[in-house]
C-alpha positions in Angstrom: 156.1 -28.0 31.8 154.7 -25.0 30.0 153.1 -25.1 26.2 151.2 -23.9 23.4 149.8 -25.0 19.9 149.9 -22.3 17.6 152.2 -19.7 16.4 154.2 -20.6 13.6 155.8 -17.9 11.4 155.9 -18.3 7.7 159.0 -16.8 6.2 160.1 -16.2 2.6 161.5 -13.4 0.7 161.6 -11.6 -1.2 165.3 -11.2 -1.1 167.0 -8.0 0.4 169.2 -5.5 -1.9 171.7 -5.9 0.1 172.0 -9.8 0.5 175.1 -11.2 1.6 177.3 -12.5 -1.3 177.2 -16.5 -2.0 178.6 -18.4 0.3 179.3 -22.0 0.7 177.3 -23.9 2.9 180.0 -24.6 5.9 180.8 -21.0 5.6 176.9 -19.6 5.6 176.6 -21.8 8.9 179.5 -19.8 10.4 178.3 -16.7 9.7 174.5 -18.3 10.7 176.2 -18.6 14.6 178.0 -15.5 14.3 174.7 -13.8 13.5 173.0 -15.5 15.8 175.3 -14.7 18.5 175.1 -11.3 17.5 171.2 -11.4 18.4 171.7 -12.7 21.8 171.4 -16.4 21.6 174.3 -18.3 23.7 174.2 -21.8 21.3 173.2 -22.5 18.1 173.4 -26.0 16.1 172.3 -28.2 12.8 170.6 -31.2 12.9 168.4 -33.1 10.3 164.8 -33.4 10.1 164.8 -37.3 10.3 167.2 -37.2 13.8 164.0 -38.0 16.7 162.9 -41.0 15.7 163.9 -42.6 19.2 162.6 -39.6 20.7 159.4 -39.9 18.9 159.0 -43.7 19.7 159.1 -42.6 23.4 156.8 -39.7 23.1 154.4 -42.1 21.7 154.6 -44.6 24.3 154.1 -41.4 27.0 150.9 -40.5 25.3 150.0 -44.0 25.8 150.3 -44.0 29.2 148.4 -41.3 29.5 150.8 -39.3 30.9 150.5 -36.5 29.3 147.4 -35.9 31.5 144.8 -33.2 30.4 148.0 -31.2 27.7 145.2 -32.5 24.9 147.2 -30.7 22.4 150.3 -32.8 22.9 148.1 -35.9 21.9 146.8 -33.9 18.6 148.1 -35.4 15.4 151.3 -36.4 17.2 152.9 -37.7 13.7 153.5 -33.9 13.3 155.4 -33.6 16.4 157.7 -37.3 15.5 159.2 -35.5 12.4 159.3 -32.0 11.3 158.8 -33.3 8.3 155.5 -34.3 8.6 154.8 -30.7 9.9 156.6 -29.2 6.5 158.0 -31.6 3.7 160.0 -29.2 2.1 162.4 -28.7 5.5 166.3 -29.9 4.9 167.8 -28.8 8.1 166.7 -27.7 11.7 168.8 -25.0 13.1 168.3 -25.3 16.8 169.0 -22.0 19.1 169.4 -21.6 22.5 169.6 -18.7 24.8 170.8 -19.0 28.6 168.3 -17.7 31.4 170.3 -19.1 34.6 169.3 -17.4 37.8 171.4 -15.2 40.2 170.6 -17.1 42.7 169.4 -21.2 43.9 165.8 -21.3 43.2 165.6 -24.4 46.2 166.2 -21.7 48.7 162.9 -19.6 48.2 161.1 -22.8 49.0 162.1 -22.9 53.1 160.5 -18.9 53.1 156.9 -20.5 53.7 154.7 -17.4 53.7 156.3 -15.9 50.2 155.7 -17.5 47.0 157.6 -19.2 44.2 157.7 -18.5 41.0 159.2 -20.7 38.7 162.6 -18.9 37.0 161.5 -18.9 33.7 158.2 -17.0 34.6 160.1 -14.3 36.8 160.5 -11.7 33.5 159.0 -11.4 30.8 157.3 -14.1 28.5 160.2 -15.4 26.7 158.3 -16.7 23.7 158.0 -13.2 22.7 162.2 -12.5 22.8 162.9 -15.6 21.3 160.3 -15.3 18.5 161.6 -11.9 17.5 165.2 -12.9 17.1 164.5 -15.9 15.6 162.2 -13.9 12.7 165.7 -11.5 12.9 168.0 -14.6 11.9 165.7 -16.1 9.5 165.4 -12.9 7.2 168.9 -12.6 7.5 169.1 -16.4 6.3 166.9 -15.6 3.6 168.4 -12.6 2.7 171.9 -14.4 2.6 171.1 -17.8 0.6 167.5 -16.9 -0.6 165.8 -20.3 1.1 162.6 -21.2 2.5 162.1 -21.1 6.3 159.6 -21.4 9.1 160.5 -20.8 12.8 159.0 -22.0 16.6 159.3 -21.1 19.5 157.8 -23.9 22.1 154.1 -23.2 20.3 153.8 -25.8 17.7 154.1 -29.2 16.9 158.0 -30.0 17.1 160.1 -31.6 19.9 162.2 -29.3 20.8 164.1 -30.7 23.1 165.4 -34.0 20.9 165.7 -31.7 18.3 168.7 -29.7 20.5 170.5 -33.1 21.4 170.6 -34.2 17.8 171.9 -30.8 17.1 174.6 -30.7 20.2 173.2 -28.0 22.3 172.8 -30.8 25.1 171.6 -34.0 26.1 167.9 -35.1 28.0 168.4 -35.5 31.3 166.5 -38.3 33.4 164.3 -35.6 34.3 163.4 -35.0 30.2 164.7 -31.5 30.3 168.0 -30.5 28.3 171.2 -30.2 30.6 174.0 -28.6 28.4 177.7 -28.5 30.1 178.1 -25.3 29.8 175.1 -23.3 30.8 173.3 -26.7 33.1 169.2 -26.8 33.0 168.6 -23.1 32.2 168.2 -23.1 28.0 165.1 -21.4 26.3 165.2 -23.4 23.0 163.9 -21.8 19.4 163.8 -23.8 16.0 164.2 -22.7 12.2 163.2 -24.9 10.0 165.0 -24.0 6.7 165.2 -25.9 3.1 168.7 -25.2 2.9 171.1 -28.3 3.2 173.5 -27.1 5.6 176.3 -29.5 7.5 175.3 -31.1 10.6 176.6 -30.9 14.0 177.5 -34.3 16.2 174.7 -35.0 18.5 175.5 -34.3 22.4 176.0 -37.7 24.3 174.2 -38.2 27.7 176.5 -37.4 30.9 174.3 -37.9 33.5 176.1 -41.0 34.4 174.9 -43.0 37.7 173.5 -39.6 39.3 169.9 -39.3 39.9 169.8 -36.1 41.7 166.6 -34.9 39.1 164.7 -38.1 40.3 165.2 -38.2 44.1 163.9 -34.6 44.8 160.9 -35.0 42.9 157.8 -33.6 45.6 155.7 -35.6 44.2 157.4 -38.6 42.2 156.5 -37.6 38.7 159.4 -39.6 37.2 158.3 -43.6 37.6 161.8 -44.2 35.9 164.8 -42.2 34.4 163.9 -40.5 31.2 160.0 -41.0 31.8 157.6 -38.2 33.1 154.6 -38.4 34.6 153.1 -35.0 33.7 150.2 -35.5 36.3 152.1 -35.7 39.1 154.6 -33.1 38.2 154.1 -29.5 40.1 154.3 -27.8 36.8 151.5 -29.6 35.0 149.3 -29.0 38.5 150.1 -25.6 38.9 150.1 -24.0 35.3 148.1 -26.9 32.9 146.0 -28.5 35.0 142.3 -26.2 35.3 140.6 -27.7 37.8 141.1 -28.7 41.6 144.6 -29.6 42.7 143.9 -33.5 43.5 144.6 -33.9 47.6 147.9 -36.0 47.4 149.6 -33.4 45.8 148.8 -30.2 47.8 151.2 -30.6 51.0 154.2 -31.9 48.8 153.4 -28.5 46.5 154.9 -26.5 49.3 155.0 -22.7 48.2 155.3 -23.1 45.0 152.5 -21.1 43.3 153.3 -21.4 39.5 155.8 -24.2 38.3 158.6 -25.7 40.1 162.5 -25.7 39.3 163.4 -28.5 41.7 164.7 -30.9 39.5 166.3 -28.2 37.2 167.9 -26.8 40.1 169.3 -30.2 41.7 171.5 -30.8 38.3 175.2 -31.2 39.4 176.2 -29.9 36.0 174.6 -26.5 37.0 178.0 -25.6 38.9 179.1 -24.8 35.1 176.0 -22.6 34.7 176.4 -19.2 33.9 174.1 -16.3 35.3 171.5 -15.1 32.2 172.4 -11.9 30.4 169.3 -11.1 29.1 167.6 -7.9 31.1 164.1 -8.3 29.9 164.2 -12.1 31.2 165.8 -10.7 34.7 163.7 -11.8 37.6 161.3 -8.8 38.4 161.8 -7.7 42.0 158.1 -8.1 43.1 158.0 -11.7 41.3 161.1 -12.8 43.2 159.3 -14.1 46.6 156.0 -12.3 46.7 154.4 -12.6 50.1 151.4 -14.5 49.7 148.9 -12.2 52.0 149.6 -10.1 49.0 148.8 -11.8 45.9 145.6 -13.5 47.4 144.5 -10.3 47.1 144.5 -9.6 43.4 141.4 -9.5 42.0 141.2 -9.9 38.0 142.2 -6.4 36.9 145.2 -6.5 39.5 146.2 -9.6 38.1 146.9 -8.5 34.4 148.6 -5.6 36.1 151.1 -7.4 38.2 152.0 -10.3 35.6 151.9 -8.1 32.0 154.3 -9.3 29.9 154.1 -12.2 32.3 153.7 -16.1 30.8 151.7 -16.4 34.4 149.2 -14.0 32.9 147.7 -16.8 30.4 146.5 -19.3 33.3 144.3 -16.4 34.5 143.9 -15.3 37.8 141.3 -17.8 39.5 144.2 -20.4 38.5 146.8 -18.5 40.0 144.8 -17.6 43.4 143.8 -21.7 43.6 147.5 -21.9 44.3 148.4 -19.1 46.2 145.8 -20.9 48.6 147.4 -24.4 48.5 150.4 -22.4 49.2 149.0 -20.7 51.9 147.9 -23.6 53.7 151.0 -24.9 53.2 152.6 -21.8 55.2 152.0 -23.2 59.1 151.1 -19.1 59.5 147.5 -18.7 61.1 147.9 -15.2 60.6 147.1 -16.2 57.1 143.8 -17.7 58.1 142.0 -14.7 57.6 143.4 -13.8 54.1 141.6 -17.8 53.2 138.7 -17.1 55.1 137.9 -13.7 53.0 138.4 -16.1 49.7 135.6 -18.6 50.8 132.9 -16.5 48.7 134.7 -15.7 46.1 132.7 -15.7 43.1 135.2 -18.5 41.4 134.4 -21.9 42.4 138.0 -23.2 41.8 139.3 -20.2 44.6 136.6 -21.0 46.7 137.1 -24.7 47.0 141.0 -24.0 47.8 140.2 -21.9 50.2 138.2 -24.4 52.3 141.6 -26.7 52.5 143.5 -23.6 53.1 141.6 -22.7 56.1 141.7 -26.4 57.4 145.4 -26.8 57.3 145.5 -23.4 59.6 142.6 -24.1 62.1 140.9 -26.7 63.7 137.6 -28.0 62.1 135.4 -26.4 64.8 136.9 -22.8 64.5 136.7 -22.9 60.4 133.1 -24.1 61.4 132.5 -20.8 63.1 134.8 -18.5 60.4 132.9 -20.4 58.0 129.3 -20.2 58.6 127.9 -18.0 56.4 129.7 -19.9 53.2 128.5 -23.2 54.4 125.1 -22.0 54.6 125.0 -20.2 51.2 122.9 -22.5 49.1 124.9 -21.9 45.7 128.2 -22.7 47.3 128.7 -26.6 47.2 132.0 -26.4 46.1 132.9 -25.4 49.8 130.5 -28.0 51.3 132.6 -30.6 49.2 136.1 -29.5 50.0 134.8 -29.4 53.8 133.2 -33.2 53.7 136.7 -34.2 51.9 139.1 -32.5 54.0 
């Protein structure tokens, strides 16, 4: 569920000495995938600009709803996100890329390990909008250099719909959980866009194959899907733990579990996964301290330690009051009292939003009349409502 709304990378020439001779346009899209390949990306594929409008007819109706919860920027101008064209006239074609991060391992079984954390897969390395945004610039000057076009590439930070964009273009199809399932590498793409102004032949659009299963839906913690293809961002683990700022509303905090940034359940659950191969790319290899991080540990971090542990890190940008707000729901989710005492030492902390997490924390681990005792001196502290409020609610 993670997303930006800036970033776009103007590229024209001027045209390299040693441009690649002039080549039809079926053959310059060969030698577009073999390039591509040859910079790491596992899928590649054409589509037109005017391919979502079905796509954008349900993105409307989910910004209707309301869905989309507090993600403001996905209801800005959203005319800009129902065809590329309206985000640059002059595009032709959208070559869609796609590079494989499957995990060595089933992210469901992390979740059973109460007192360690879980990090969603795609967060475990590095940030993979910087990878992706370097090879893409890579394959766009060699595009330039080869045919001497226009083009503009994205990488999950500006106004296009990536995902519809990769079905149109054969990479895979949406799955009822929203995501792209491809048959060959499952749930586990990274998806990266050039928009050229070449006219370049398109590829066949995938097909759904998800058939009768509903594997995505049923293991839903929360029910954020009210019906196949439809996503209710604010009930979705991802939007609470990375998007959202504020408190984690009360219905959602047991089902969260130990997940402290994301969640890869229905990713994870996809039948077609059994096809999935293992990612190749080293600097998006889980990090062996991000791989089930006890939690006594990372409620420790104060701001500094933060940056430290998750440079490089897309958990960096929700900042480390975020991140500690759900290391607490986690930890009161971990049926450990010994972990009562690394809550209790977060009730005056000097961010509201850890503080009133670690009031429900404590709760979940003690009864109310011990946390009345642990908690005395933050109940009396005049400036610390937010812990008189979580203790009234709980």
């Amino acid at each position: 569920m993670a997303g930006g709304r800036a970033g776009v990378a103007d590229l024209r020439g001027p045209r390299l000495l040693n441009a690649v001779a002039k080549l039809s346009p079926a053959e310059l899209k060969s030698a577009l995938g073999r390039e591509a390949r040859g910079l790491g990306f596992d899928c590649a594929g054409v589509t037109e600009p005017g391919a979502i409008a079905e796509a954008a007819k349900h993105f409307r109706e989910f910004l209707d709803a309301g869905a989309h919860g507090d993600m403001a920027w996905l209801a800005a101008d959203p005319e800009r996100r129902a065809d590329p064209r309206a985000l640059w006239p002059a595009v032709r074609s959208v070559i869609m890329l796609g590079l494989n991060y499957g995990p060595e391992e089933d992210p469901l079984t992390l979740l059973e390990s109460r007192t360690h954390g879980a990090i969603s897969v795609y967060a475990q390395g590095d940030d993979y909008h910087d990878l992706i945004k370097k090879r893409l610039k890579a394959l766009a000057r060699w595009l330039v250099a080869a045919s001497g076009c226009e083009v503009k590439v994205f990488v999950d930070t500006a106004a296009v719909m990536e995902k519809p964009l990769a079905q149109a273009a054969g990479l895979g199809w949406q799955g009822k959980h929203t995501n792209l399932v491809s048959r060959e590498f499952g749930s586990w793409l990274f998806l990266g866009a050039i928009f050229t102004t070449l006219d370049l032949p398109r590829d066949d659009a995938d097909i759904d194959h998800c058939g009768s299963c509903r594997a995505c839906l049923d293991i839903c913690p929360t029910a954020a899907f009210p019906a196949p293809y439809k996503l209710d961002a604010r009930r979705c683990i991802s939007y609470l733990t990375i998007e959202s700022k504020g408190a984690i509303p009360h219905e959602f905090r047991k089902a969260i579990g130990n997940r402290i940034y994301g969640c890869d359940d229905c990713l994870a659950v996809c039948p077609w996964n059994k096809f999935a191969q293992t990612g190749h790319e080293t600097k998006l290899a889980a990090r062996d301290e991000l791989r089930e991080p006890r939690l006594s540990e990372l409620a420790r971090l104060d701001d500094a330690a933060f940056r430290t542990l998750f440079s490089k890190s897309p958990v960096k940008r929700i900042g480390r009051d975020r991140f500690i707000r759900n290391v607490l729901i986690a930890i009161g989710n971990s049926n450990d009292a010994a972990l009562a005492e690394v809550a209790e030492r977060l009730l005056e902390d000097k961010s509201p939003l850890v503080r009133g997490a670690a009031v429900w924390a404590l709760l979940q681990l003690i009864d109310r009349e011990e946390f009345s005792k642990r908690a005395a001196s933050a109940l009396r502290t005049e400036s610390n409502e937010t812990v008189r409020s979580e203790w009234r609610c709980a």
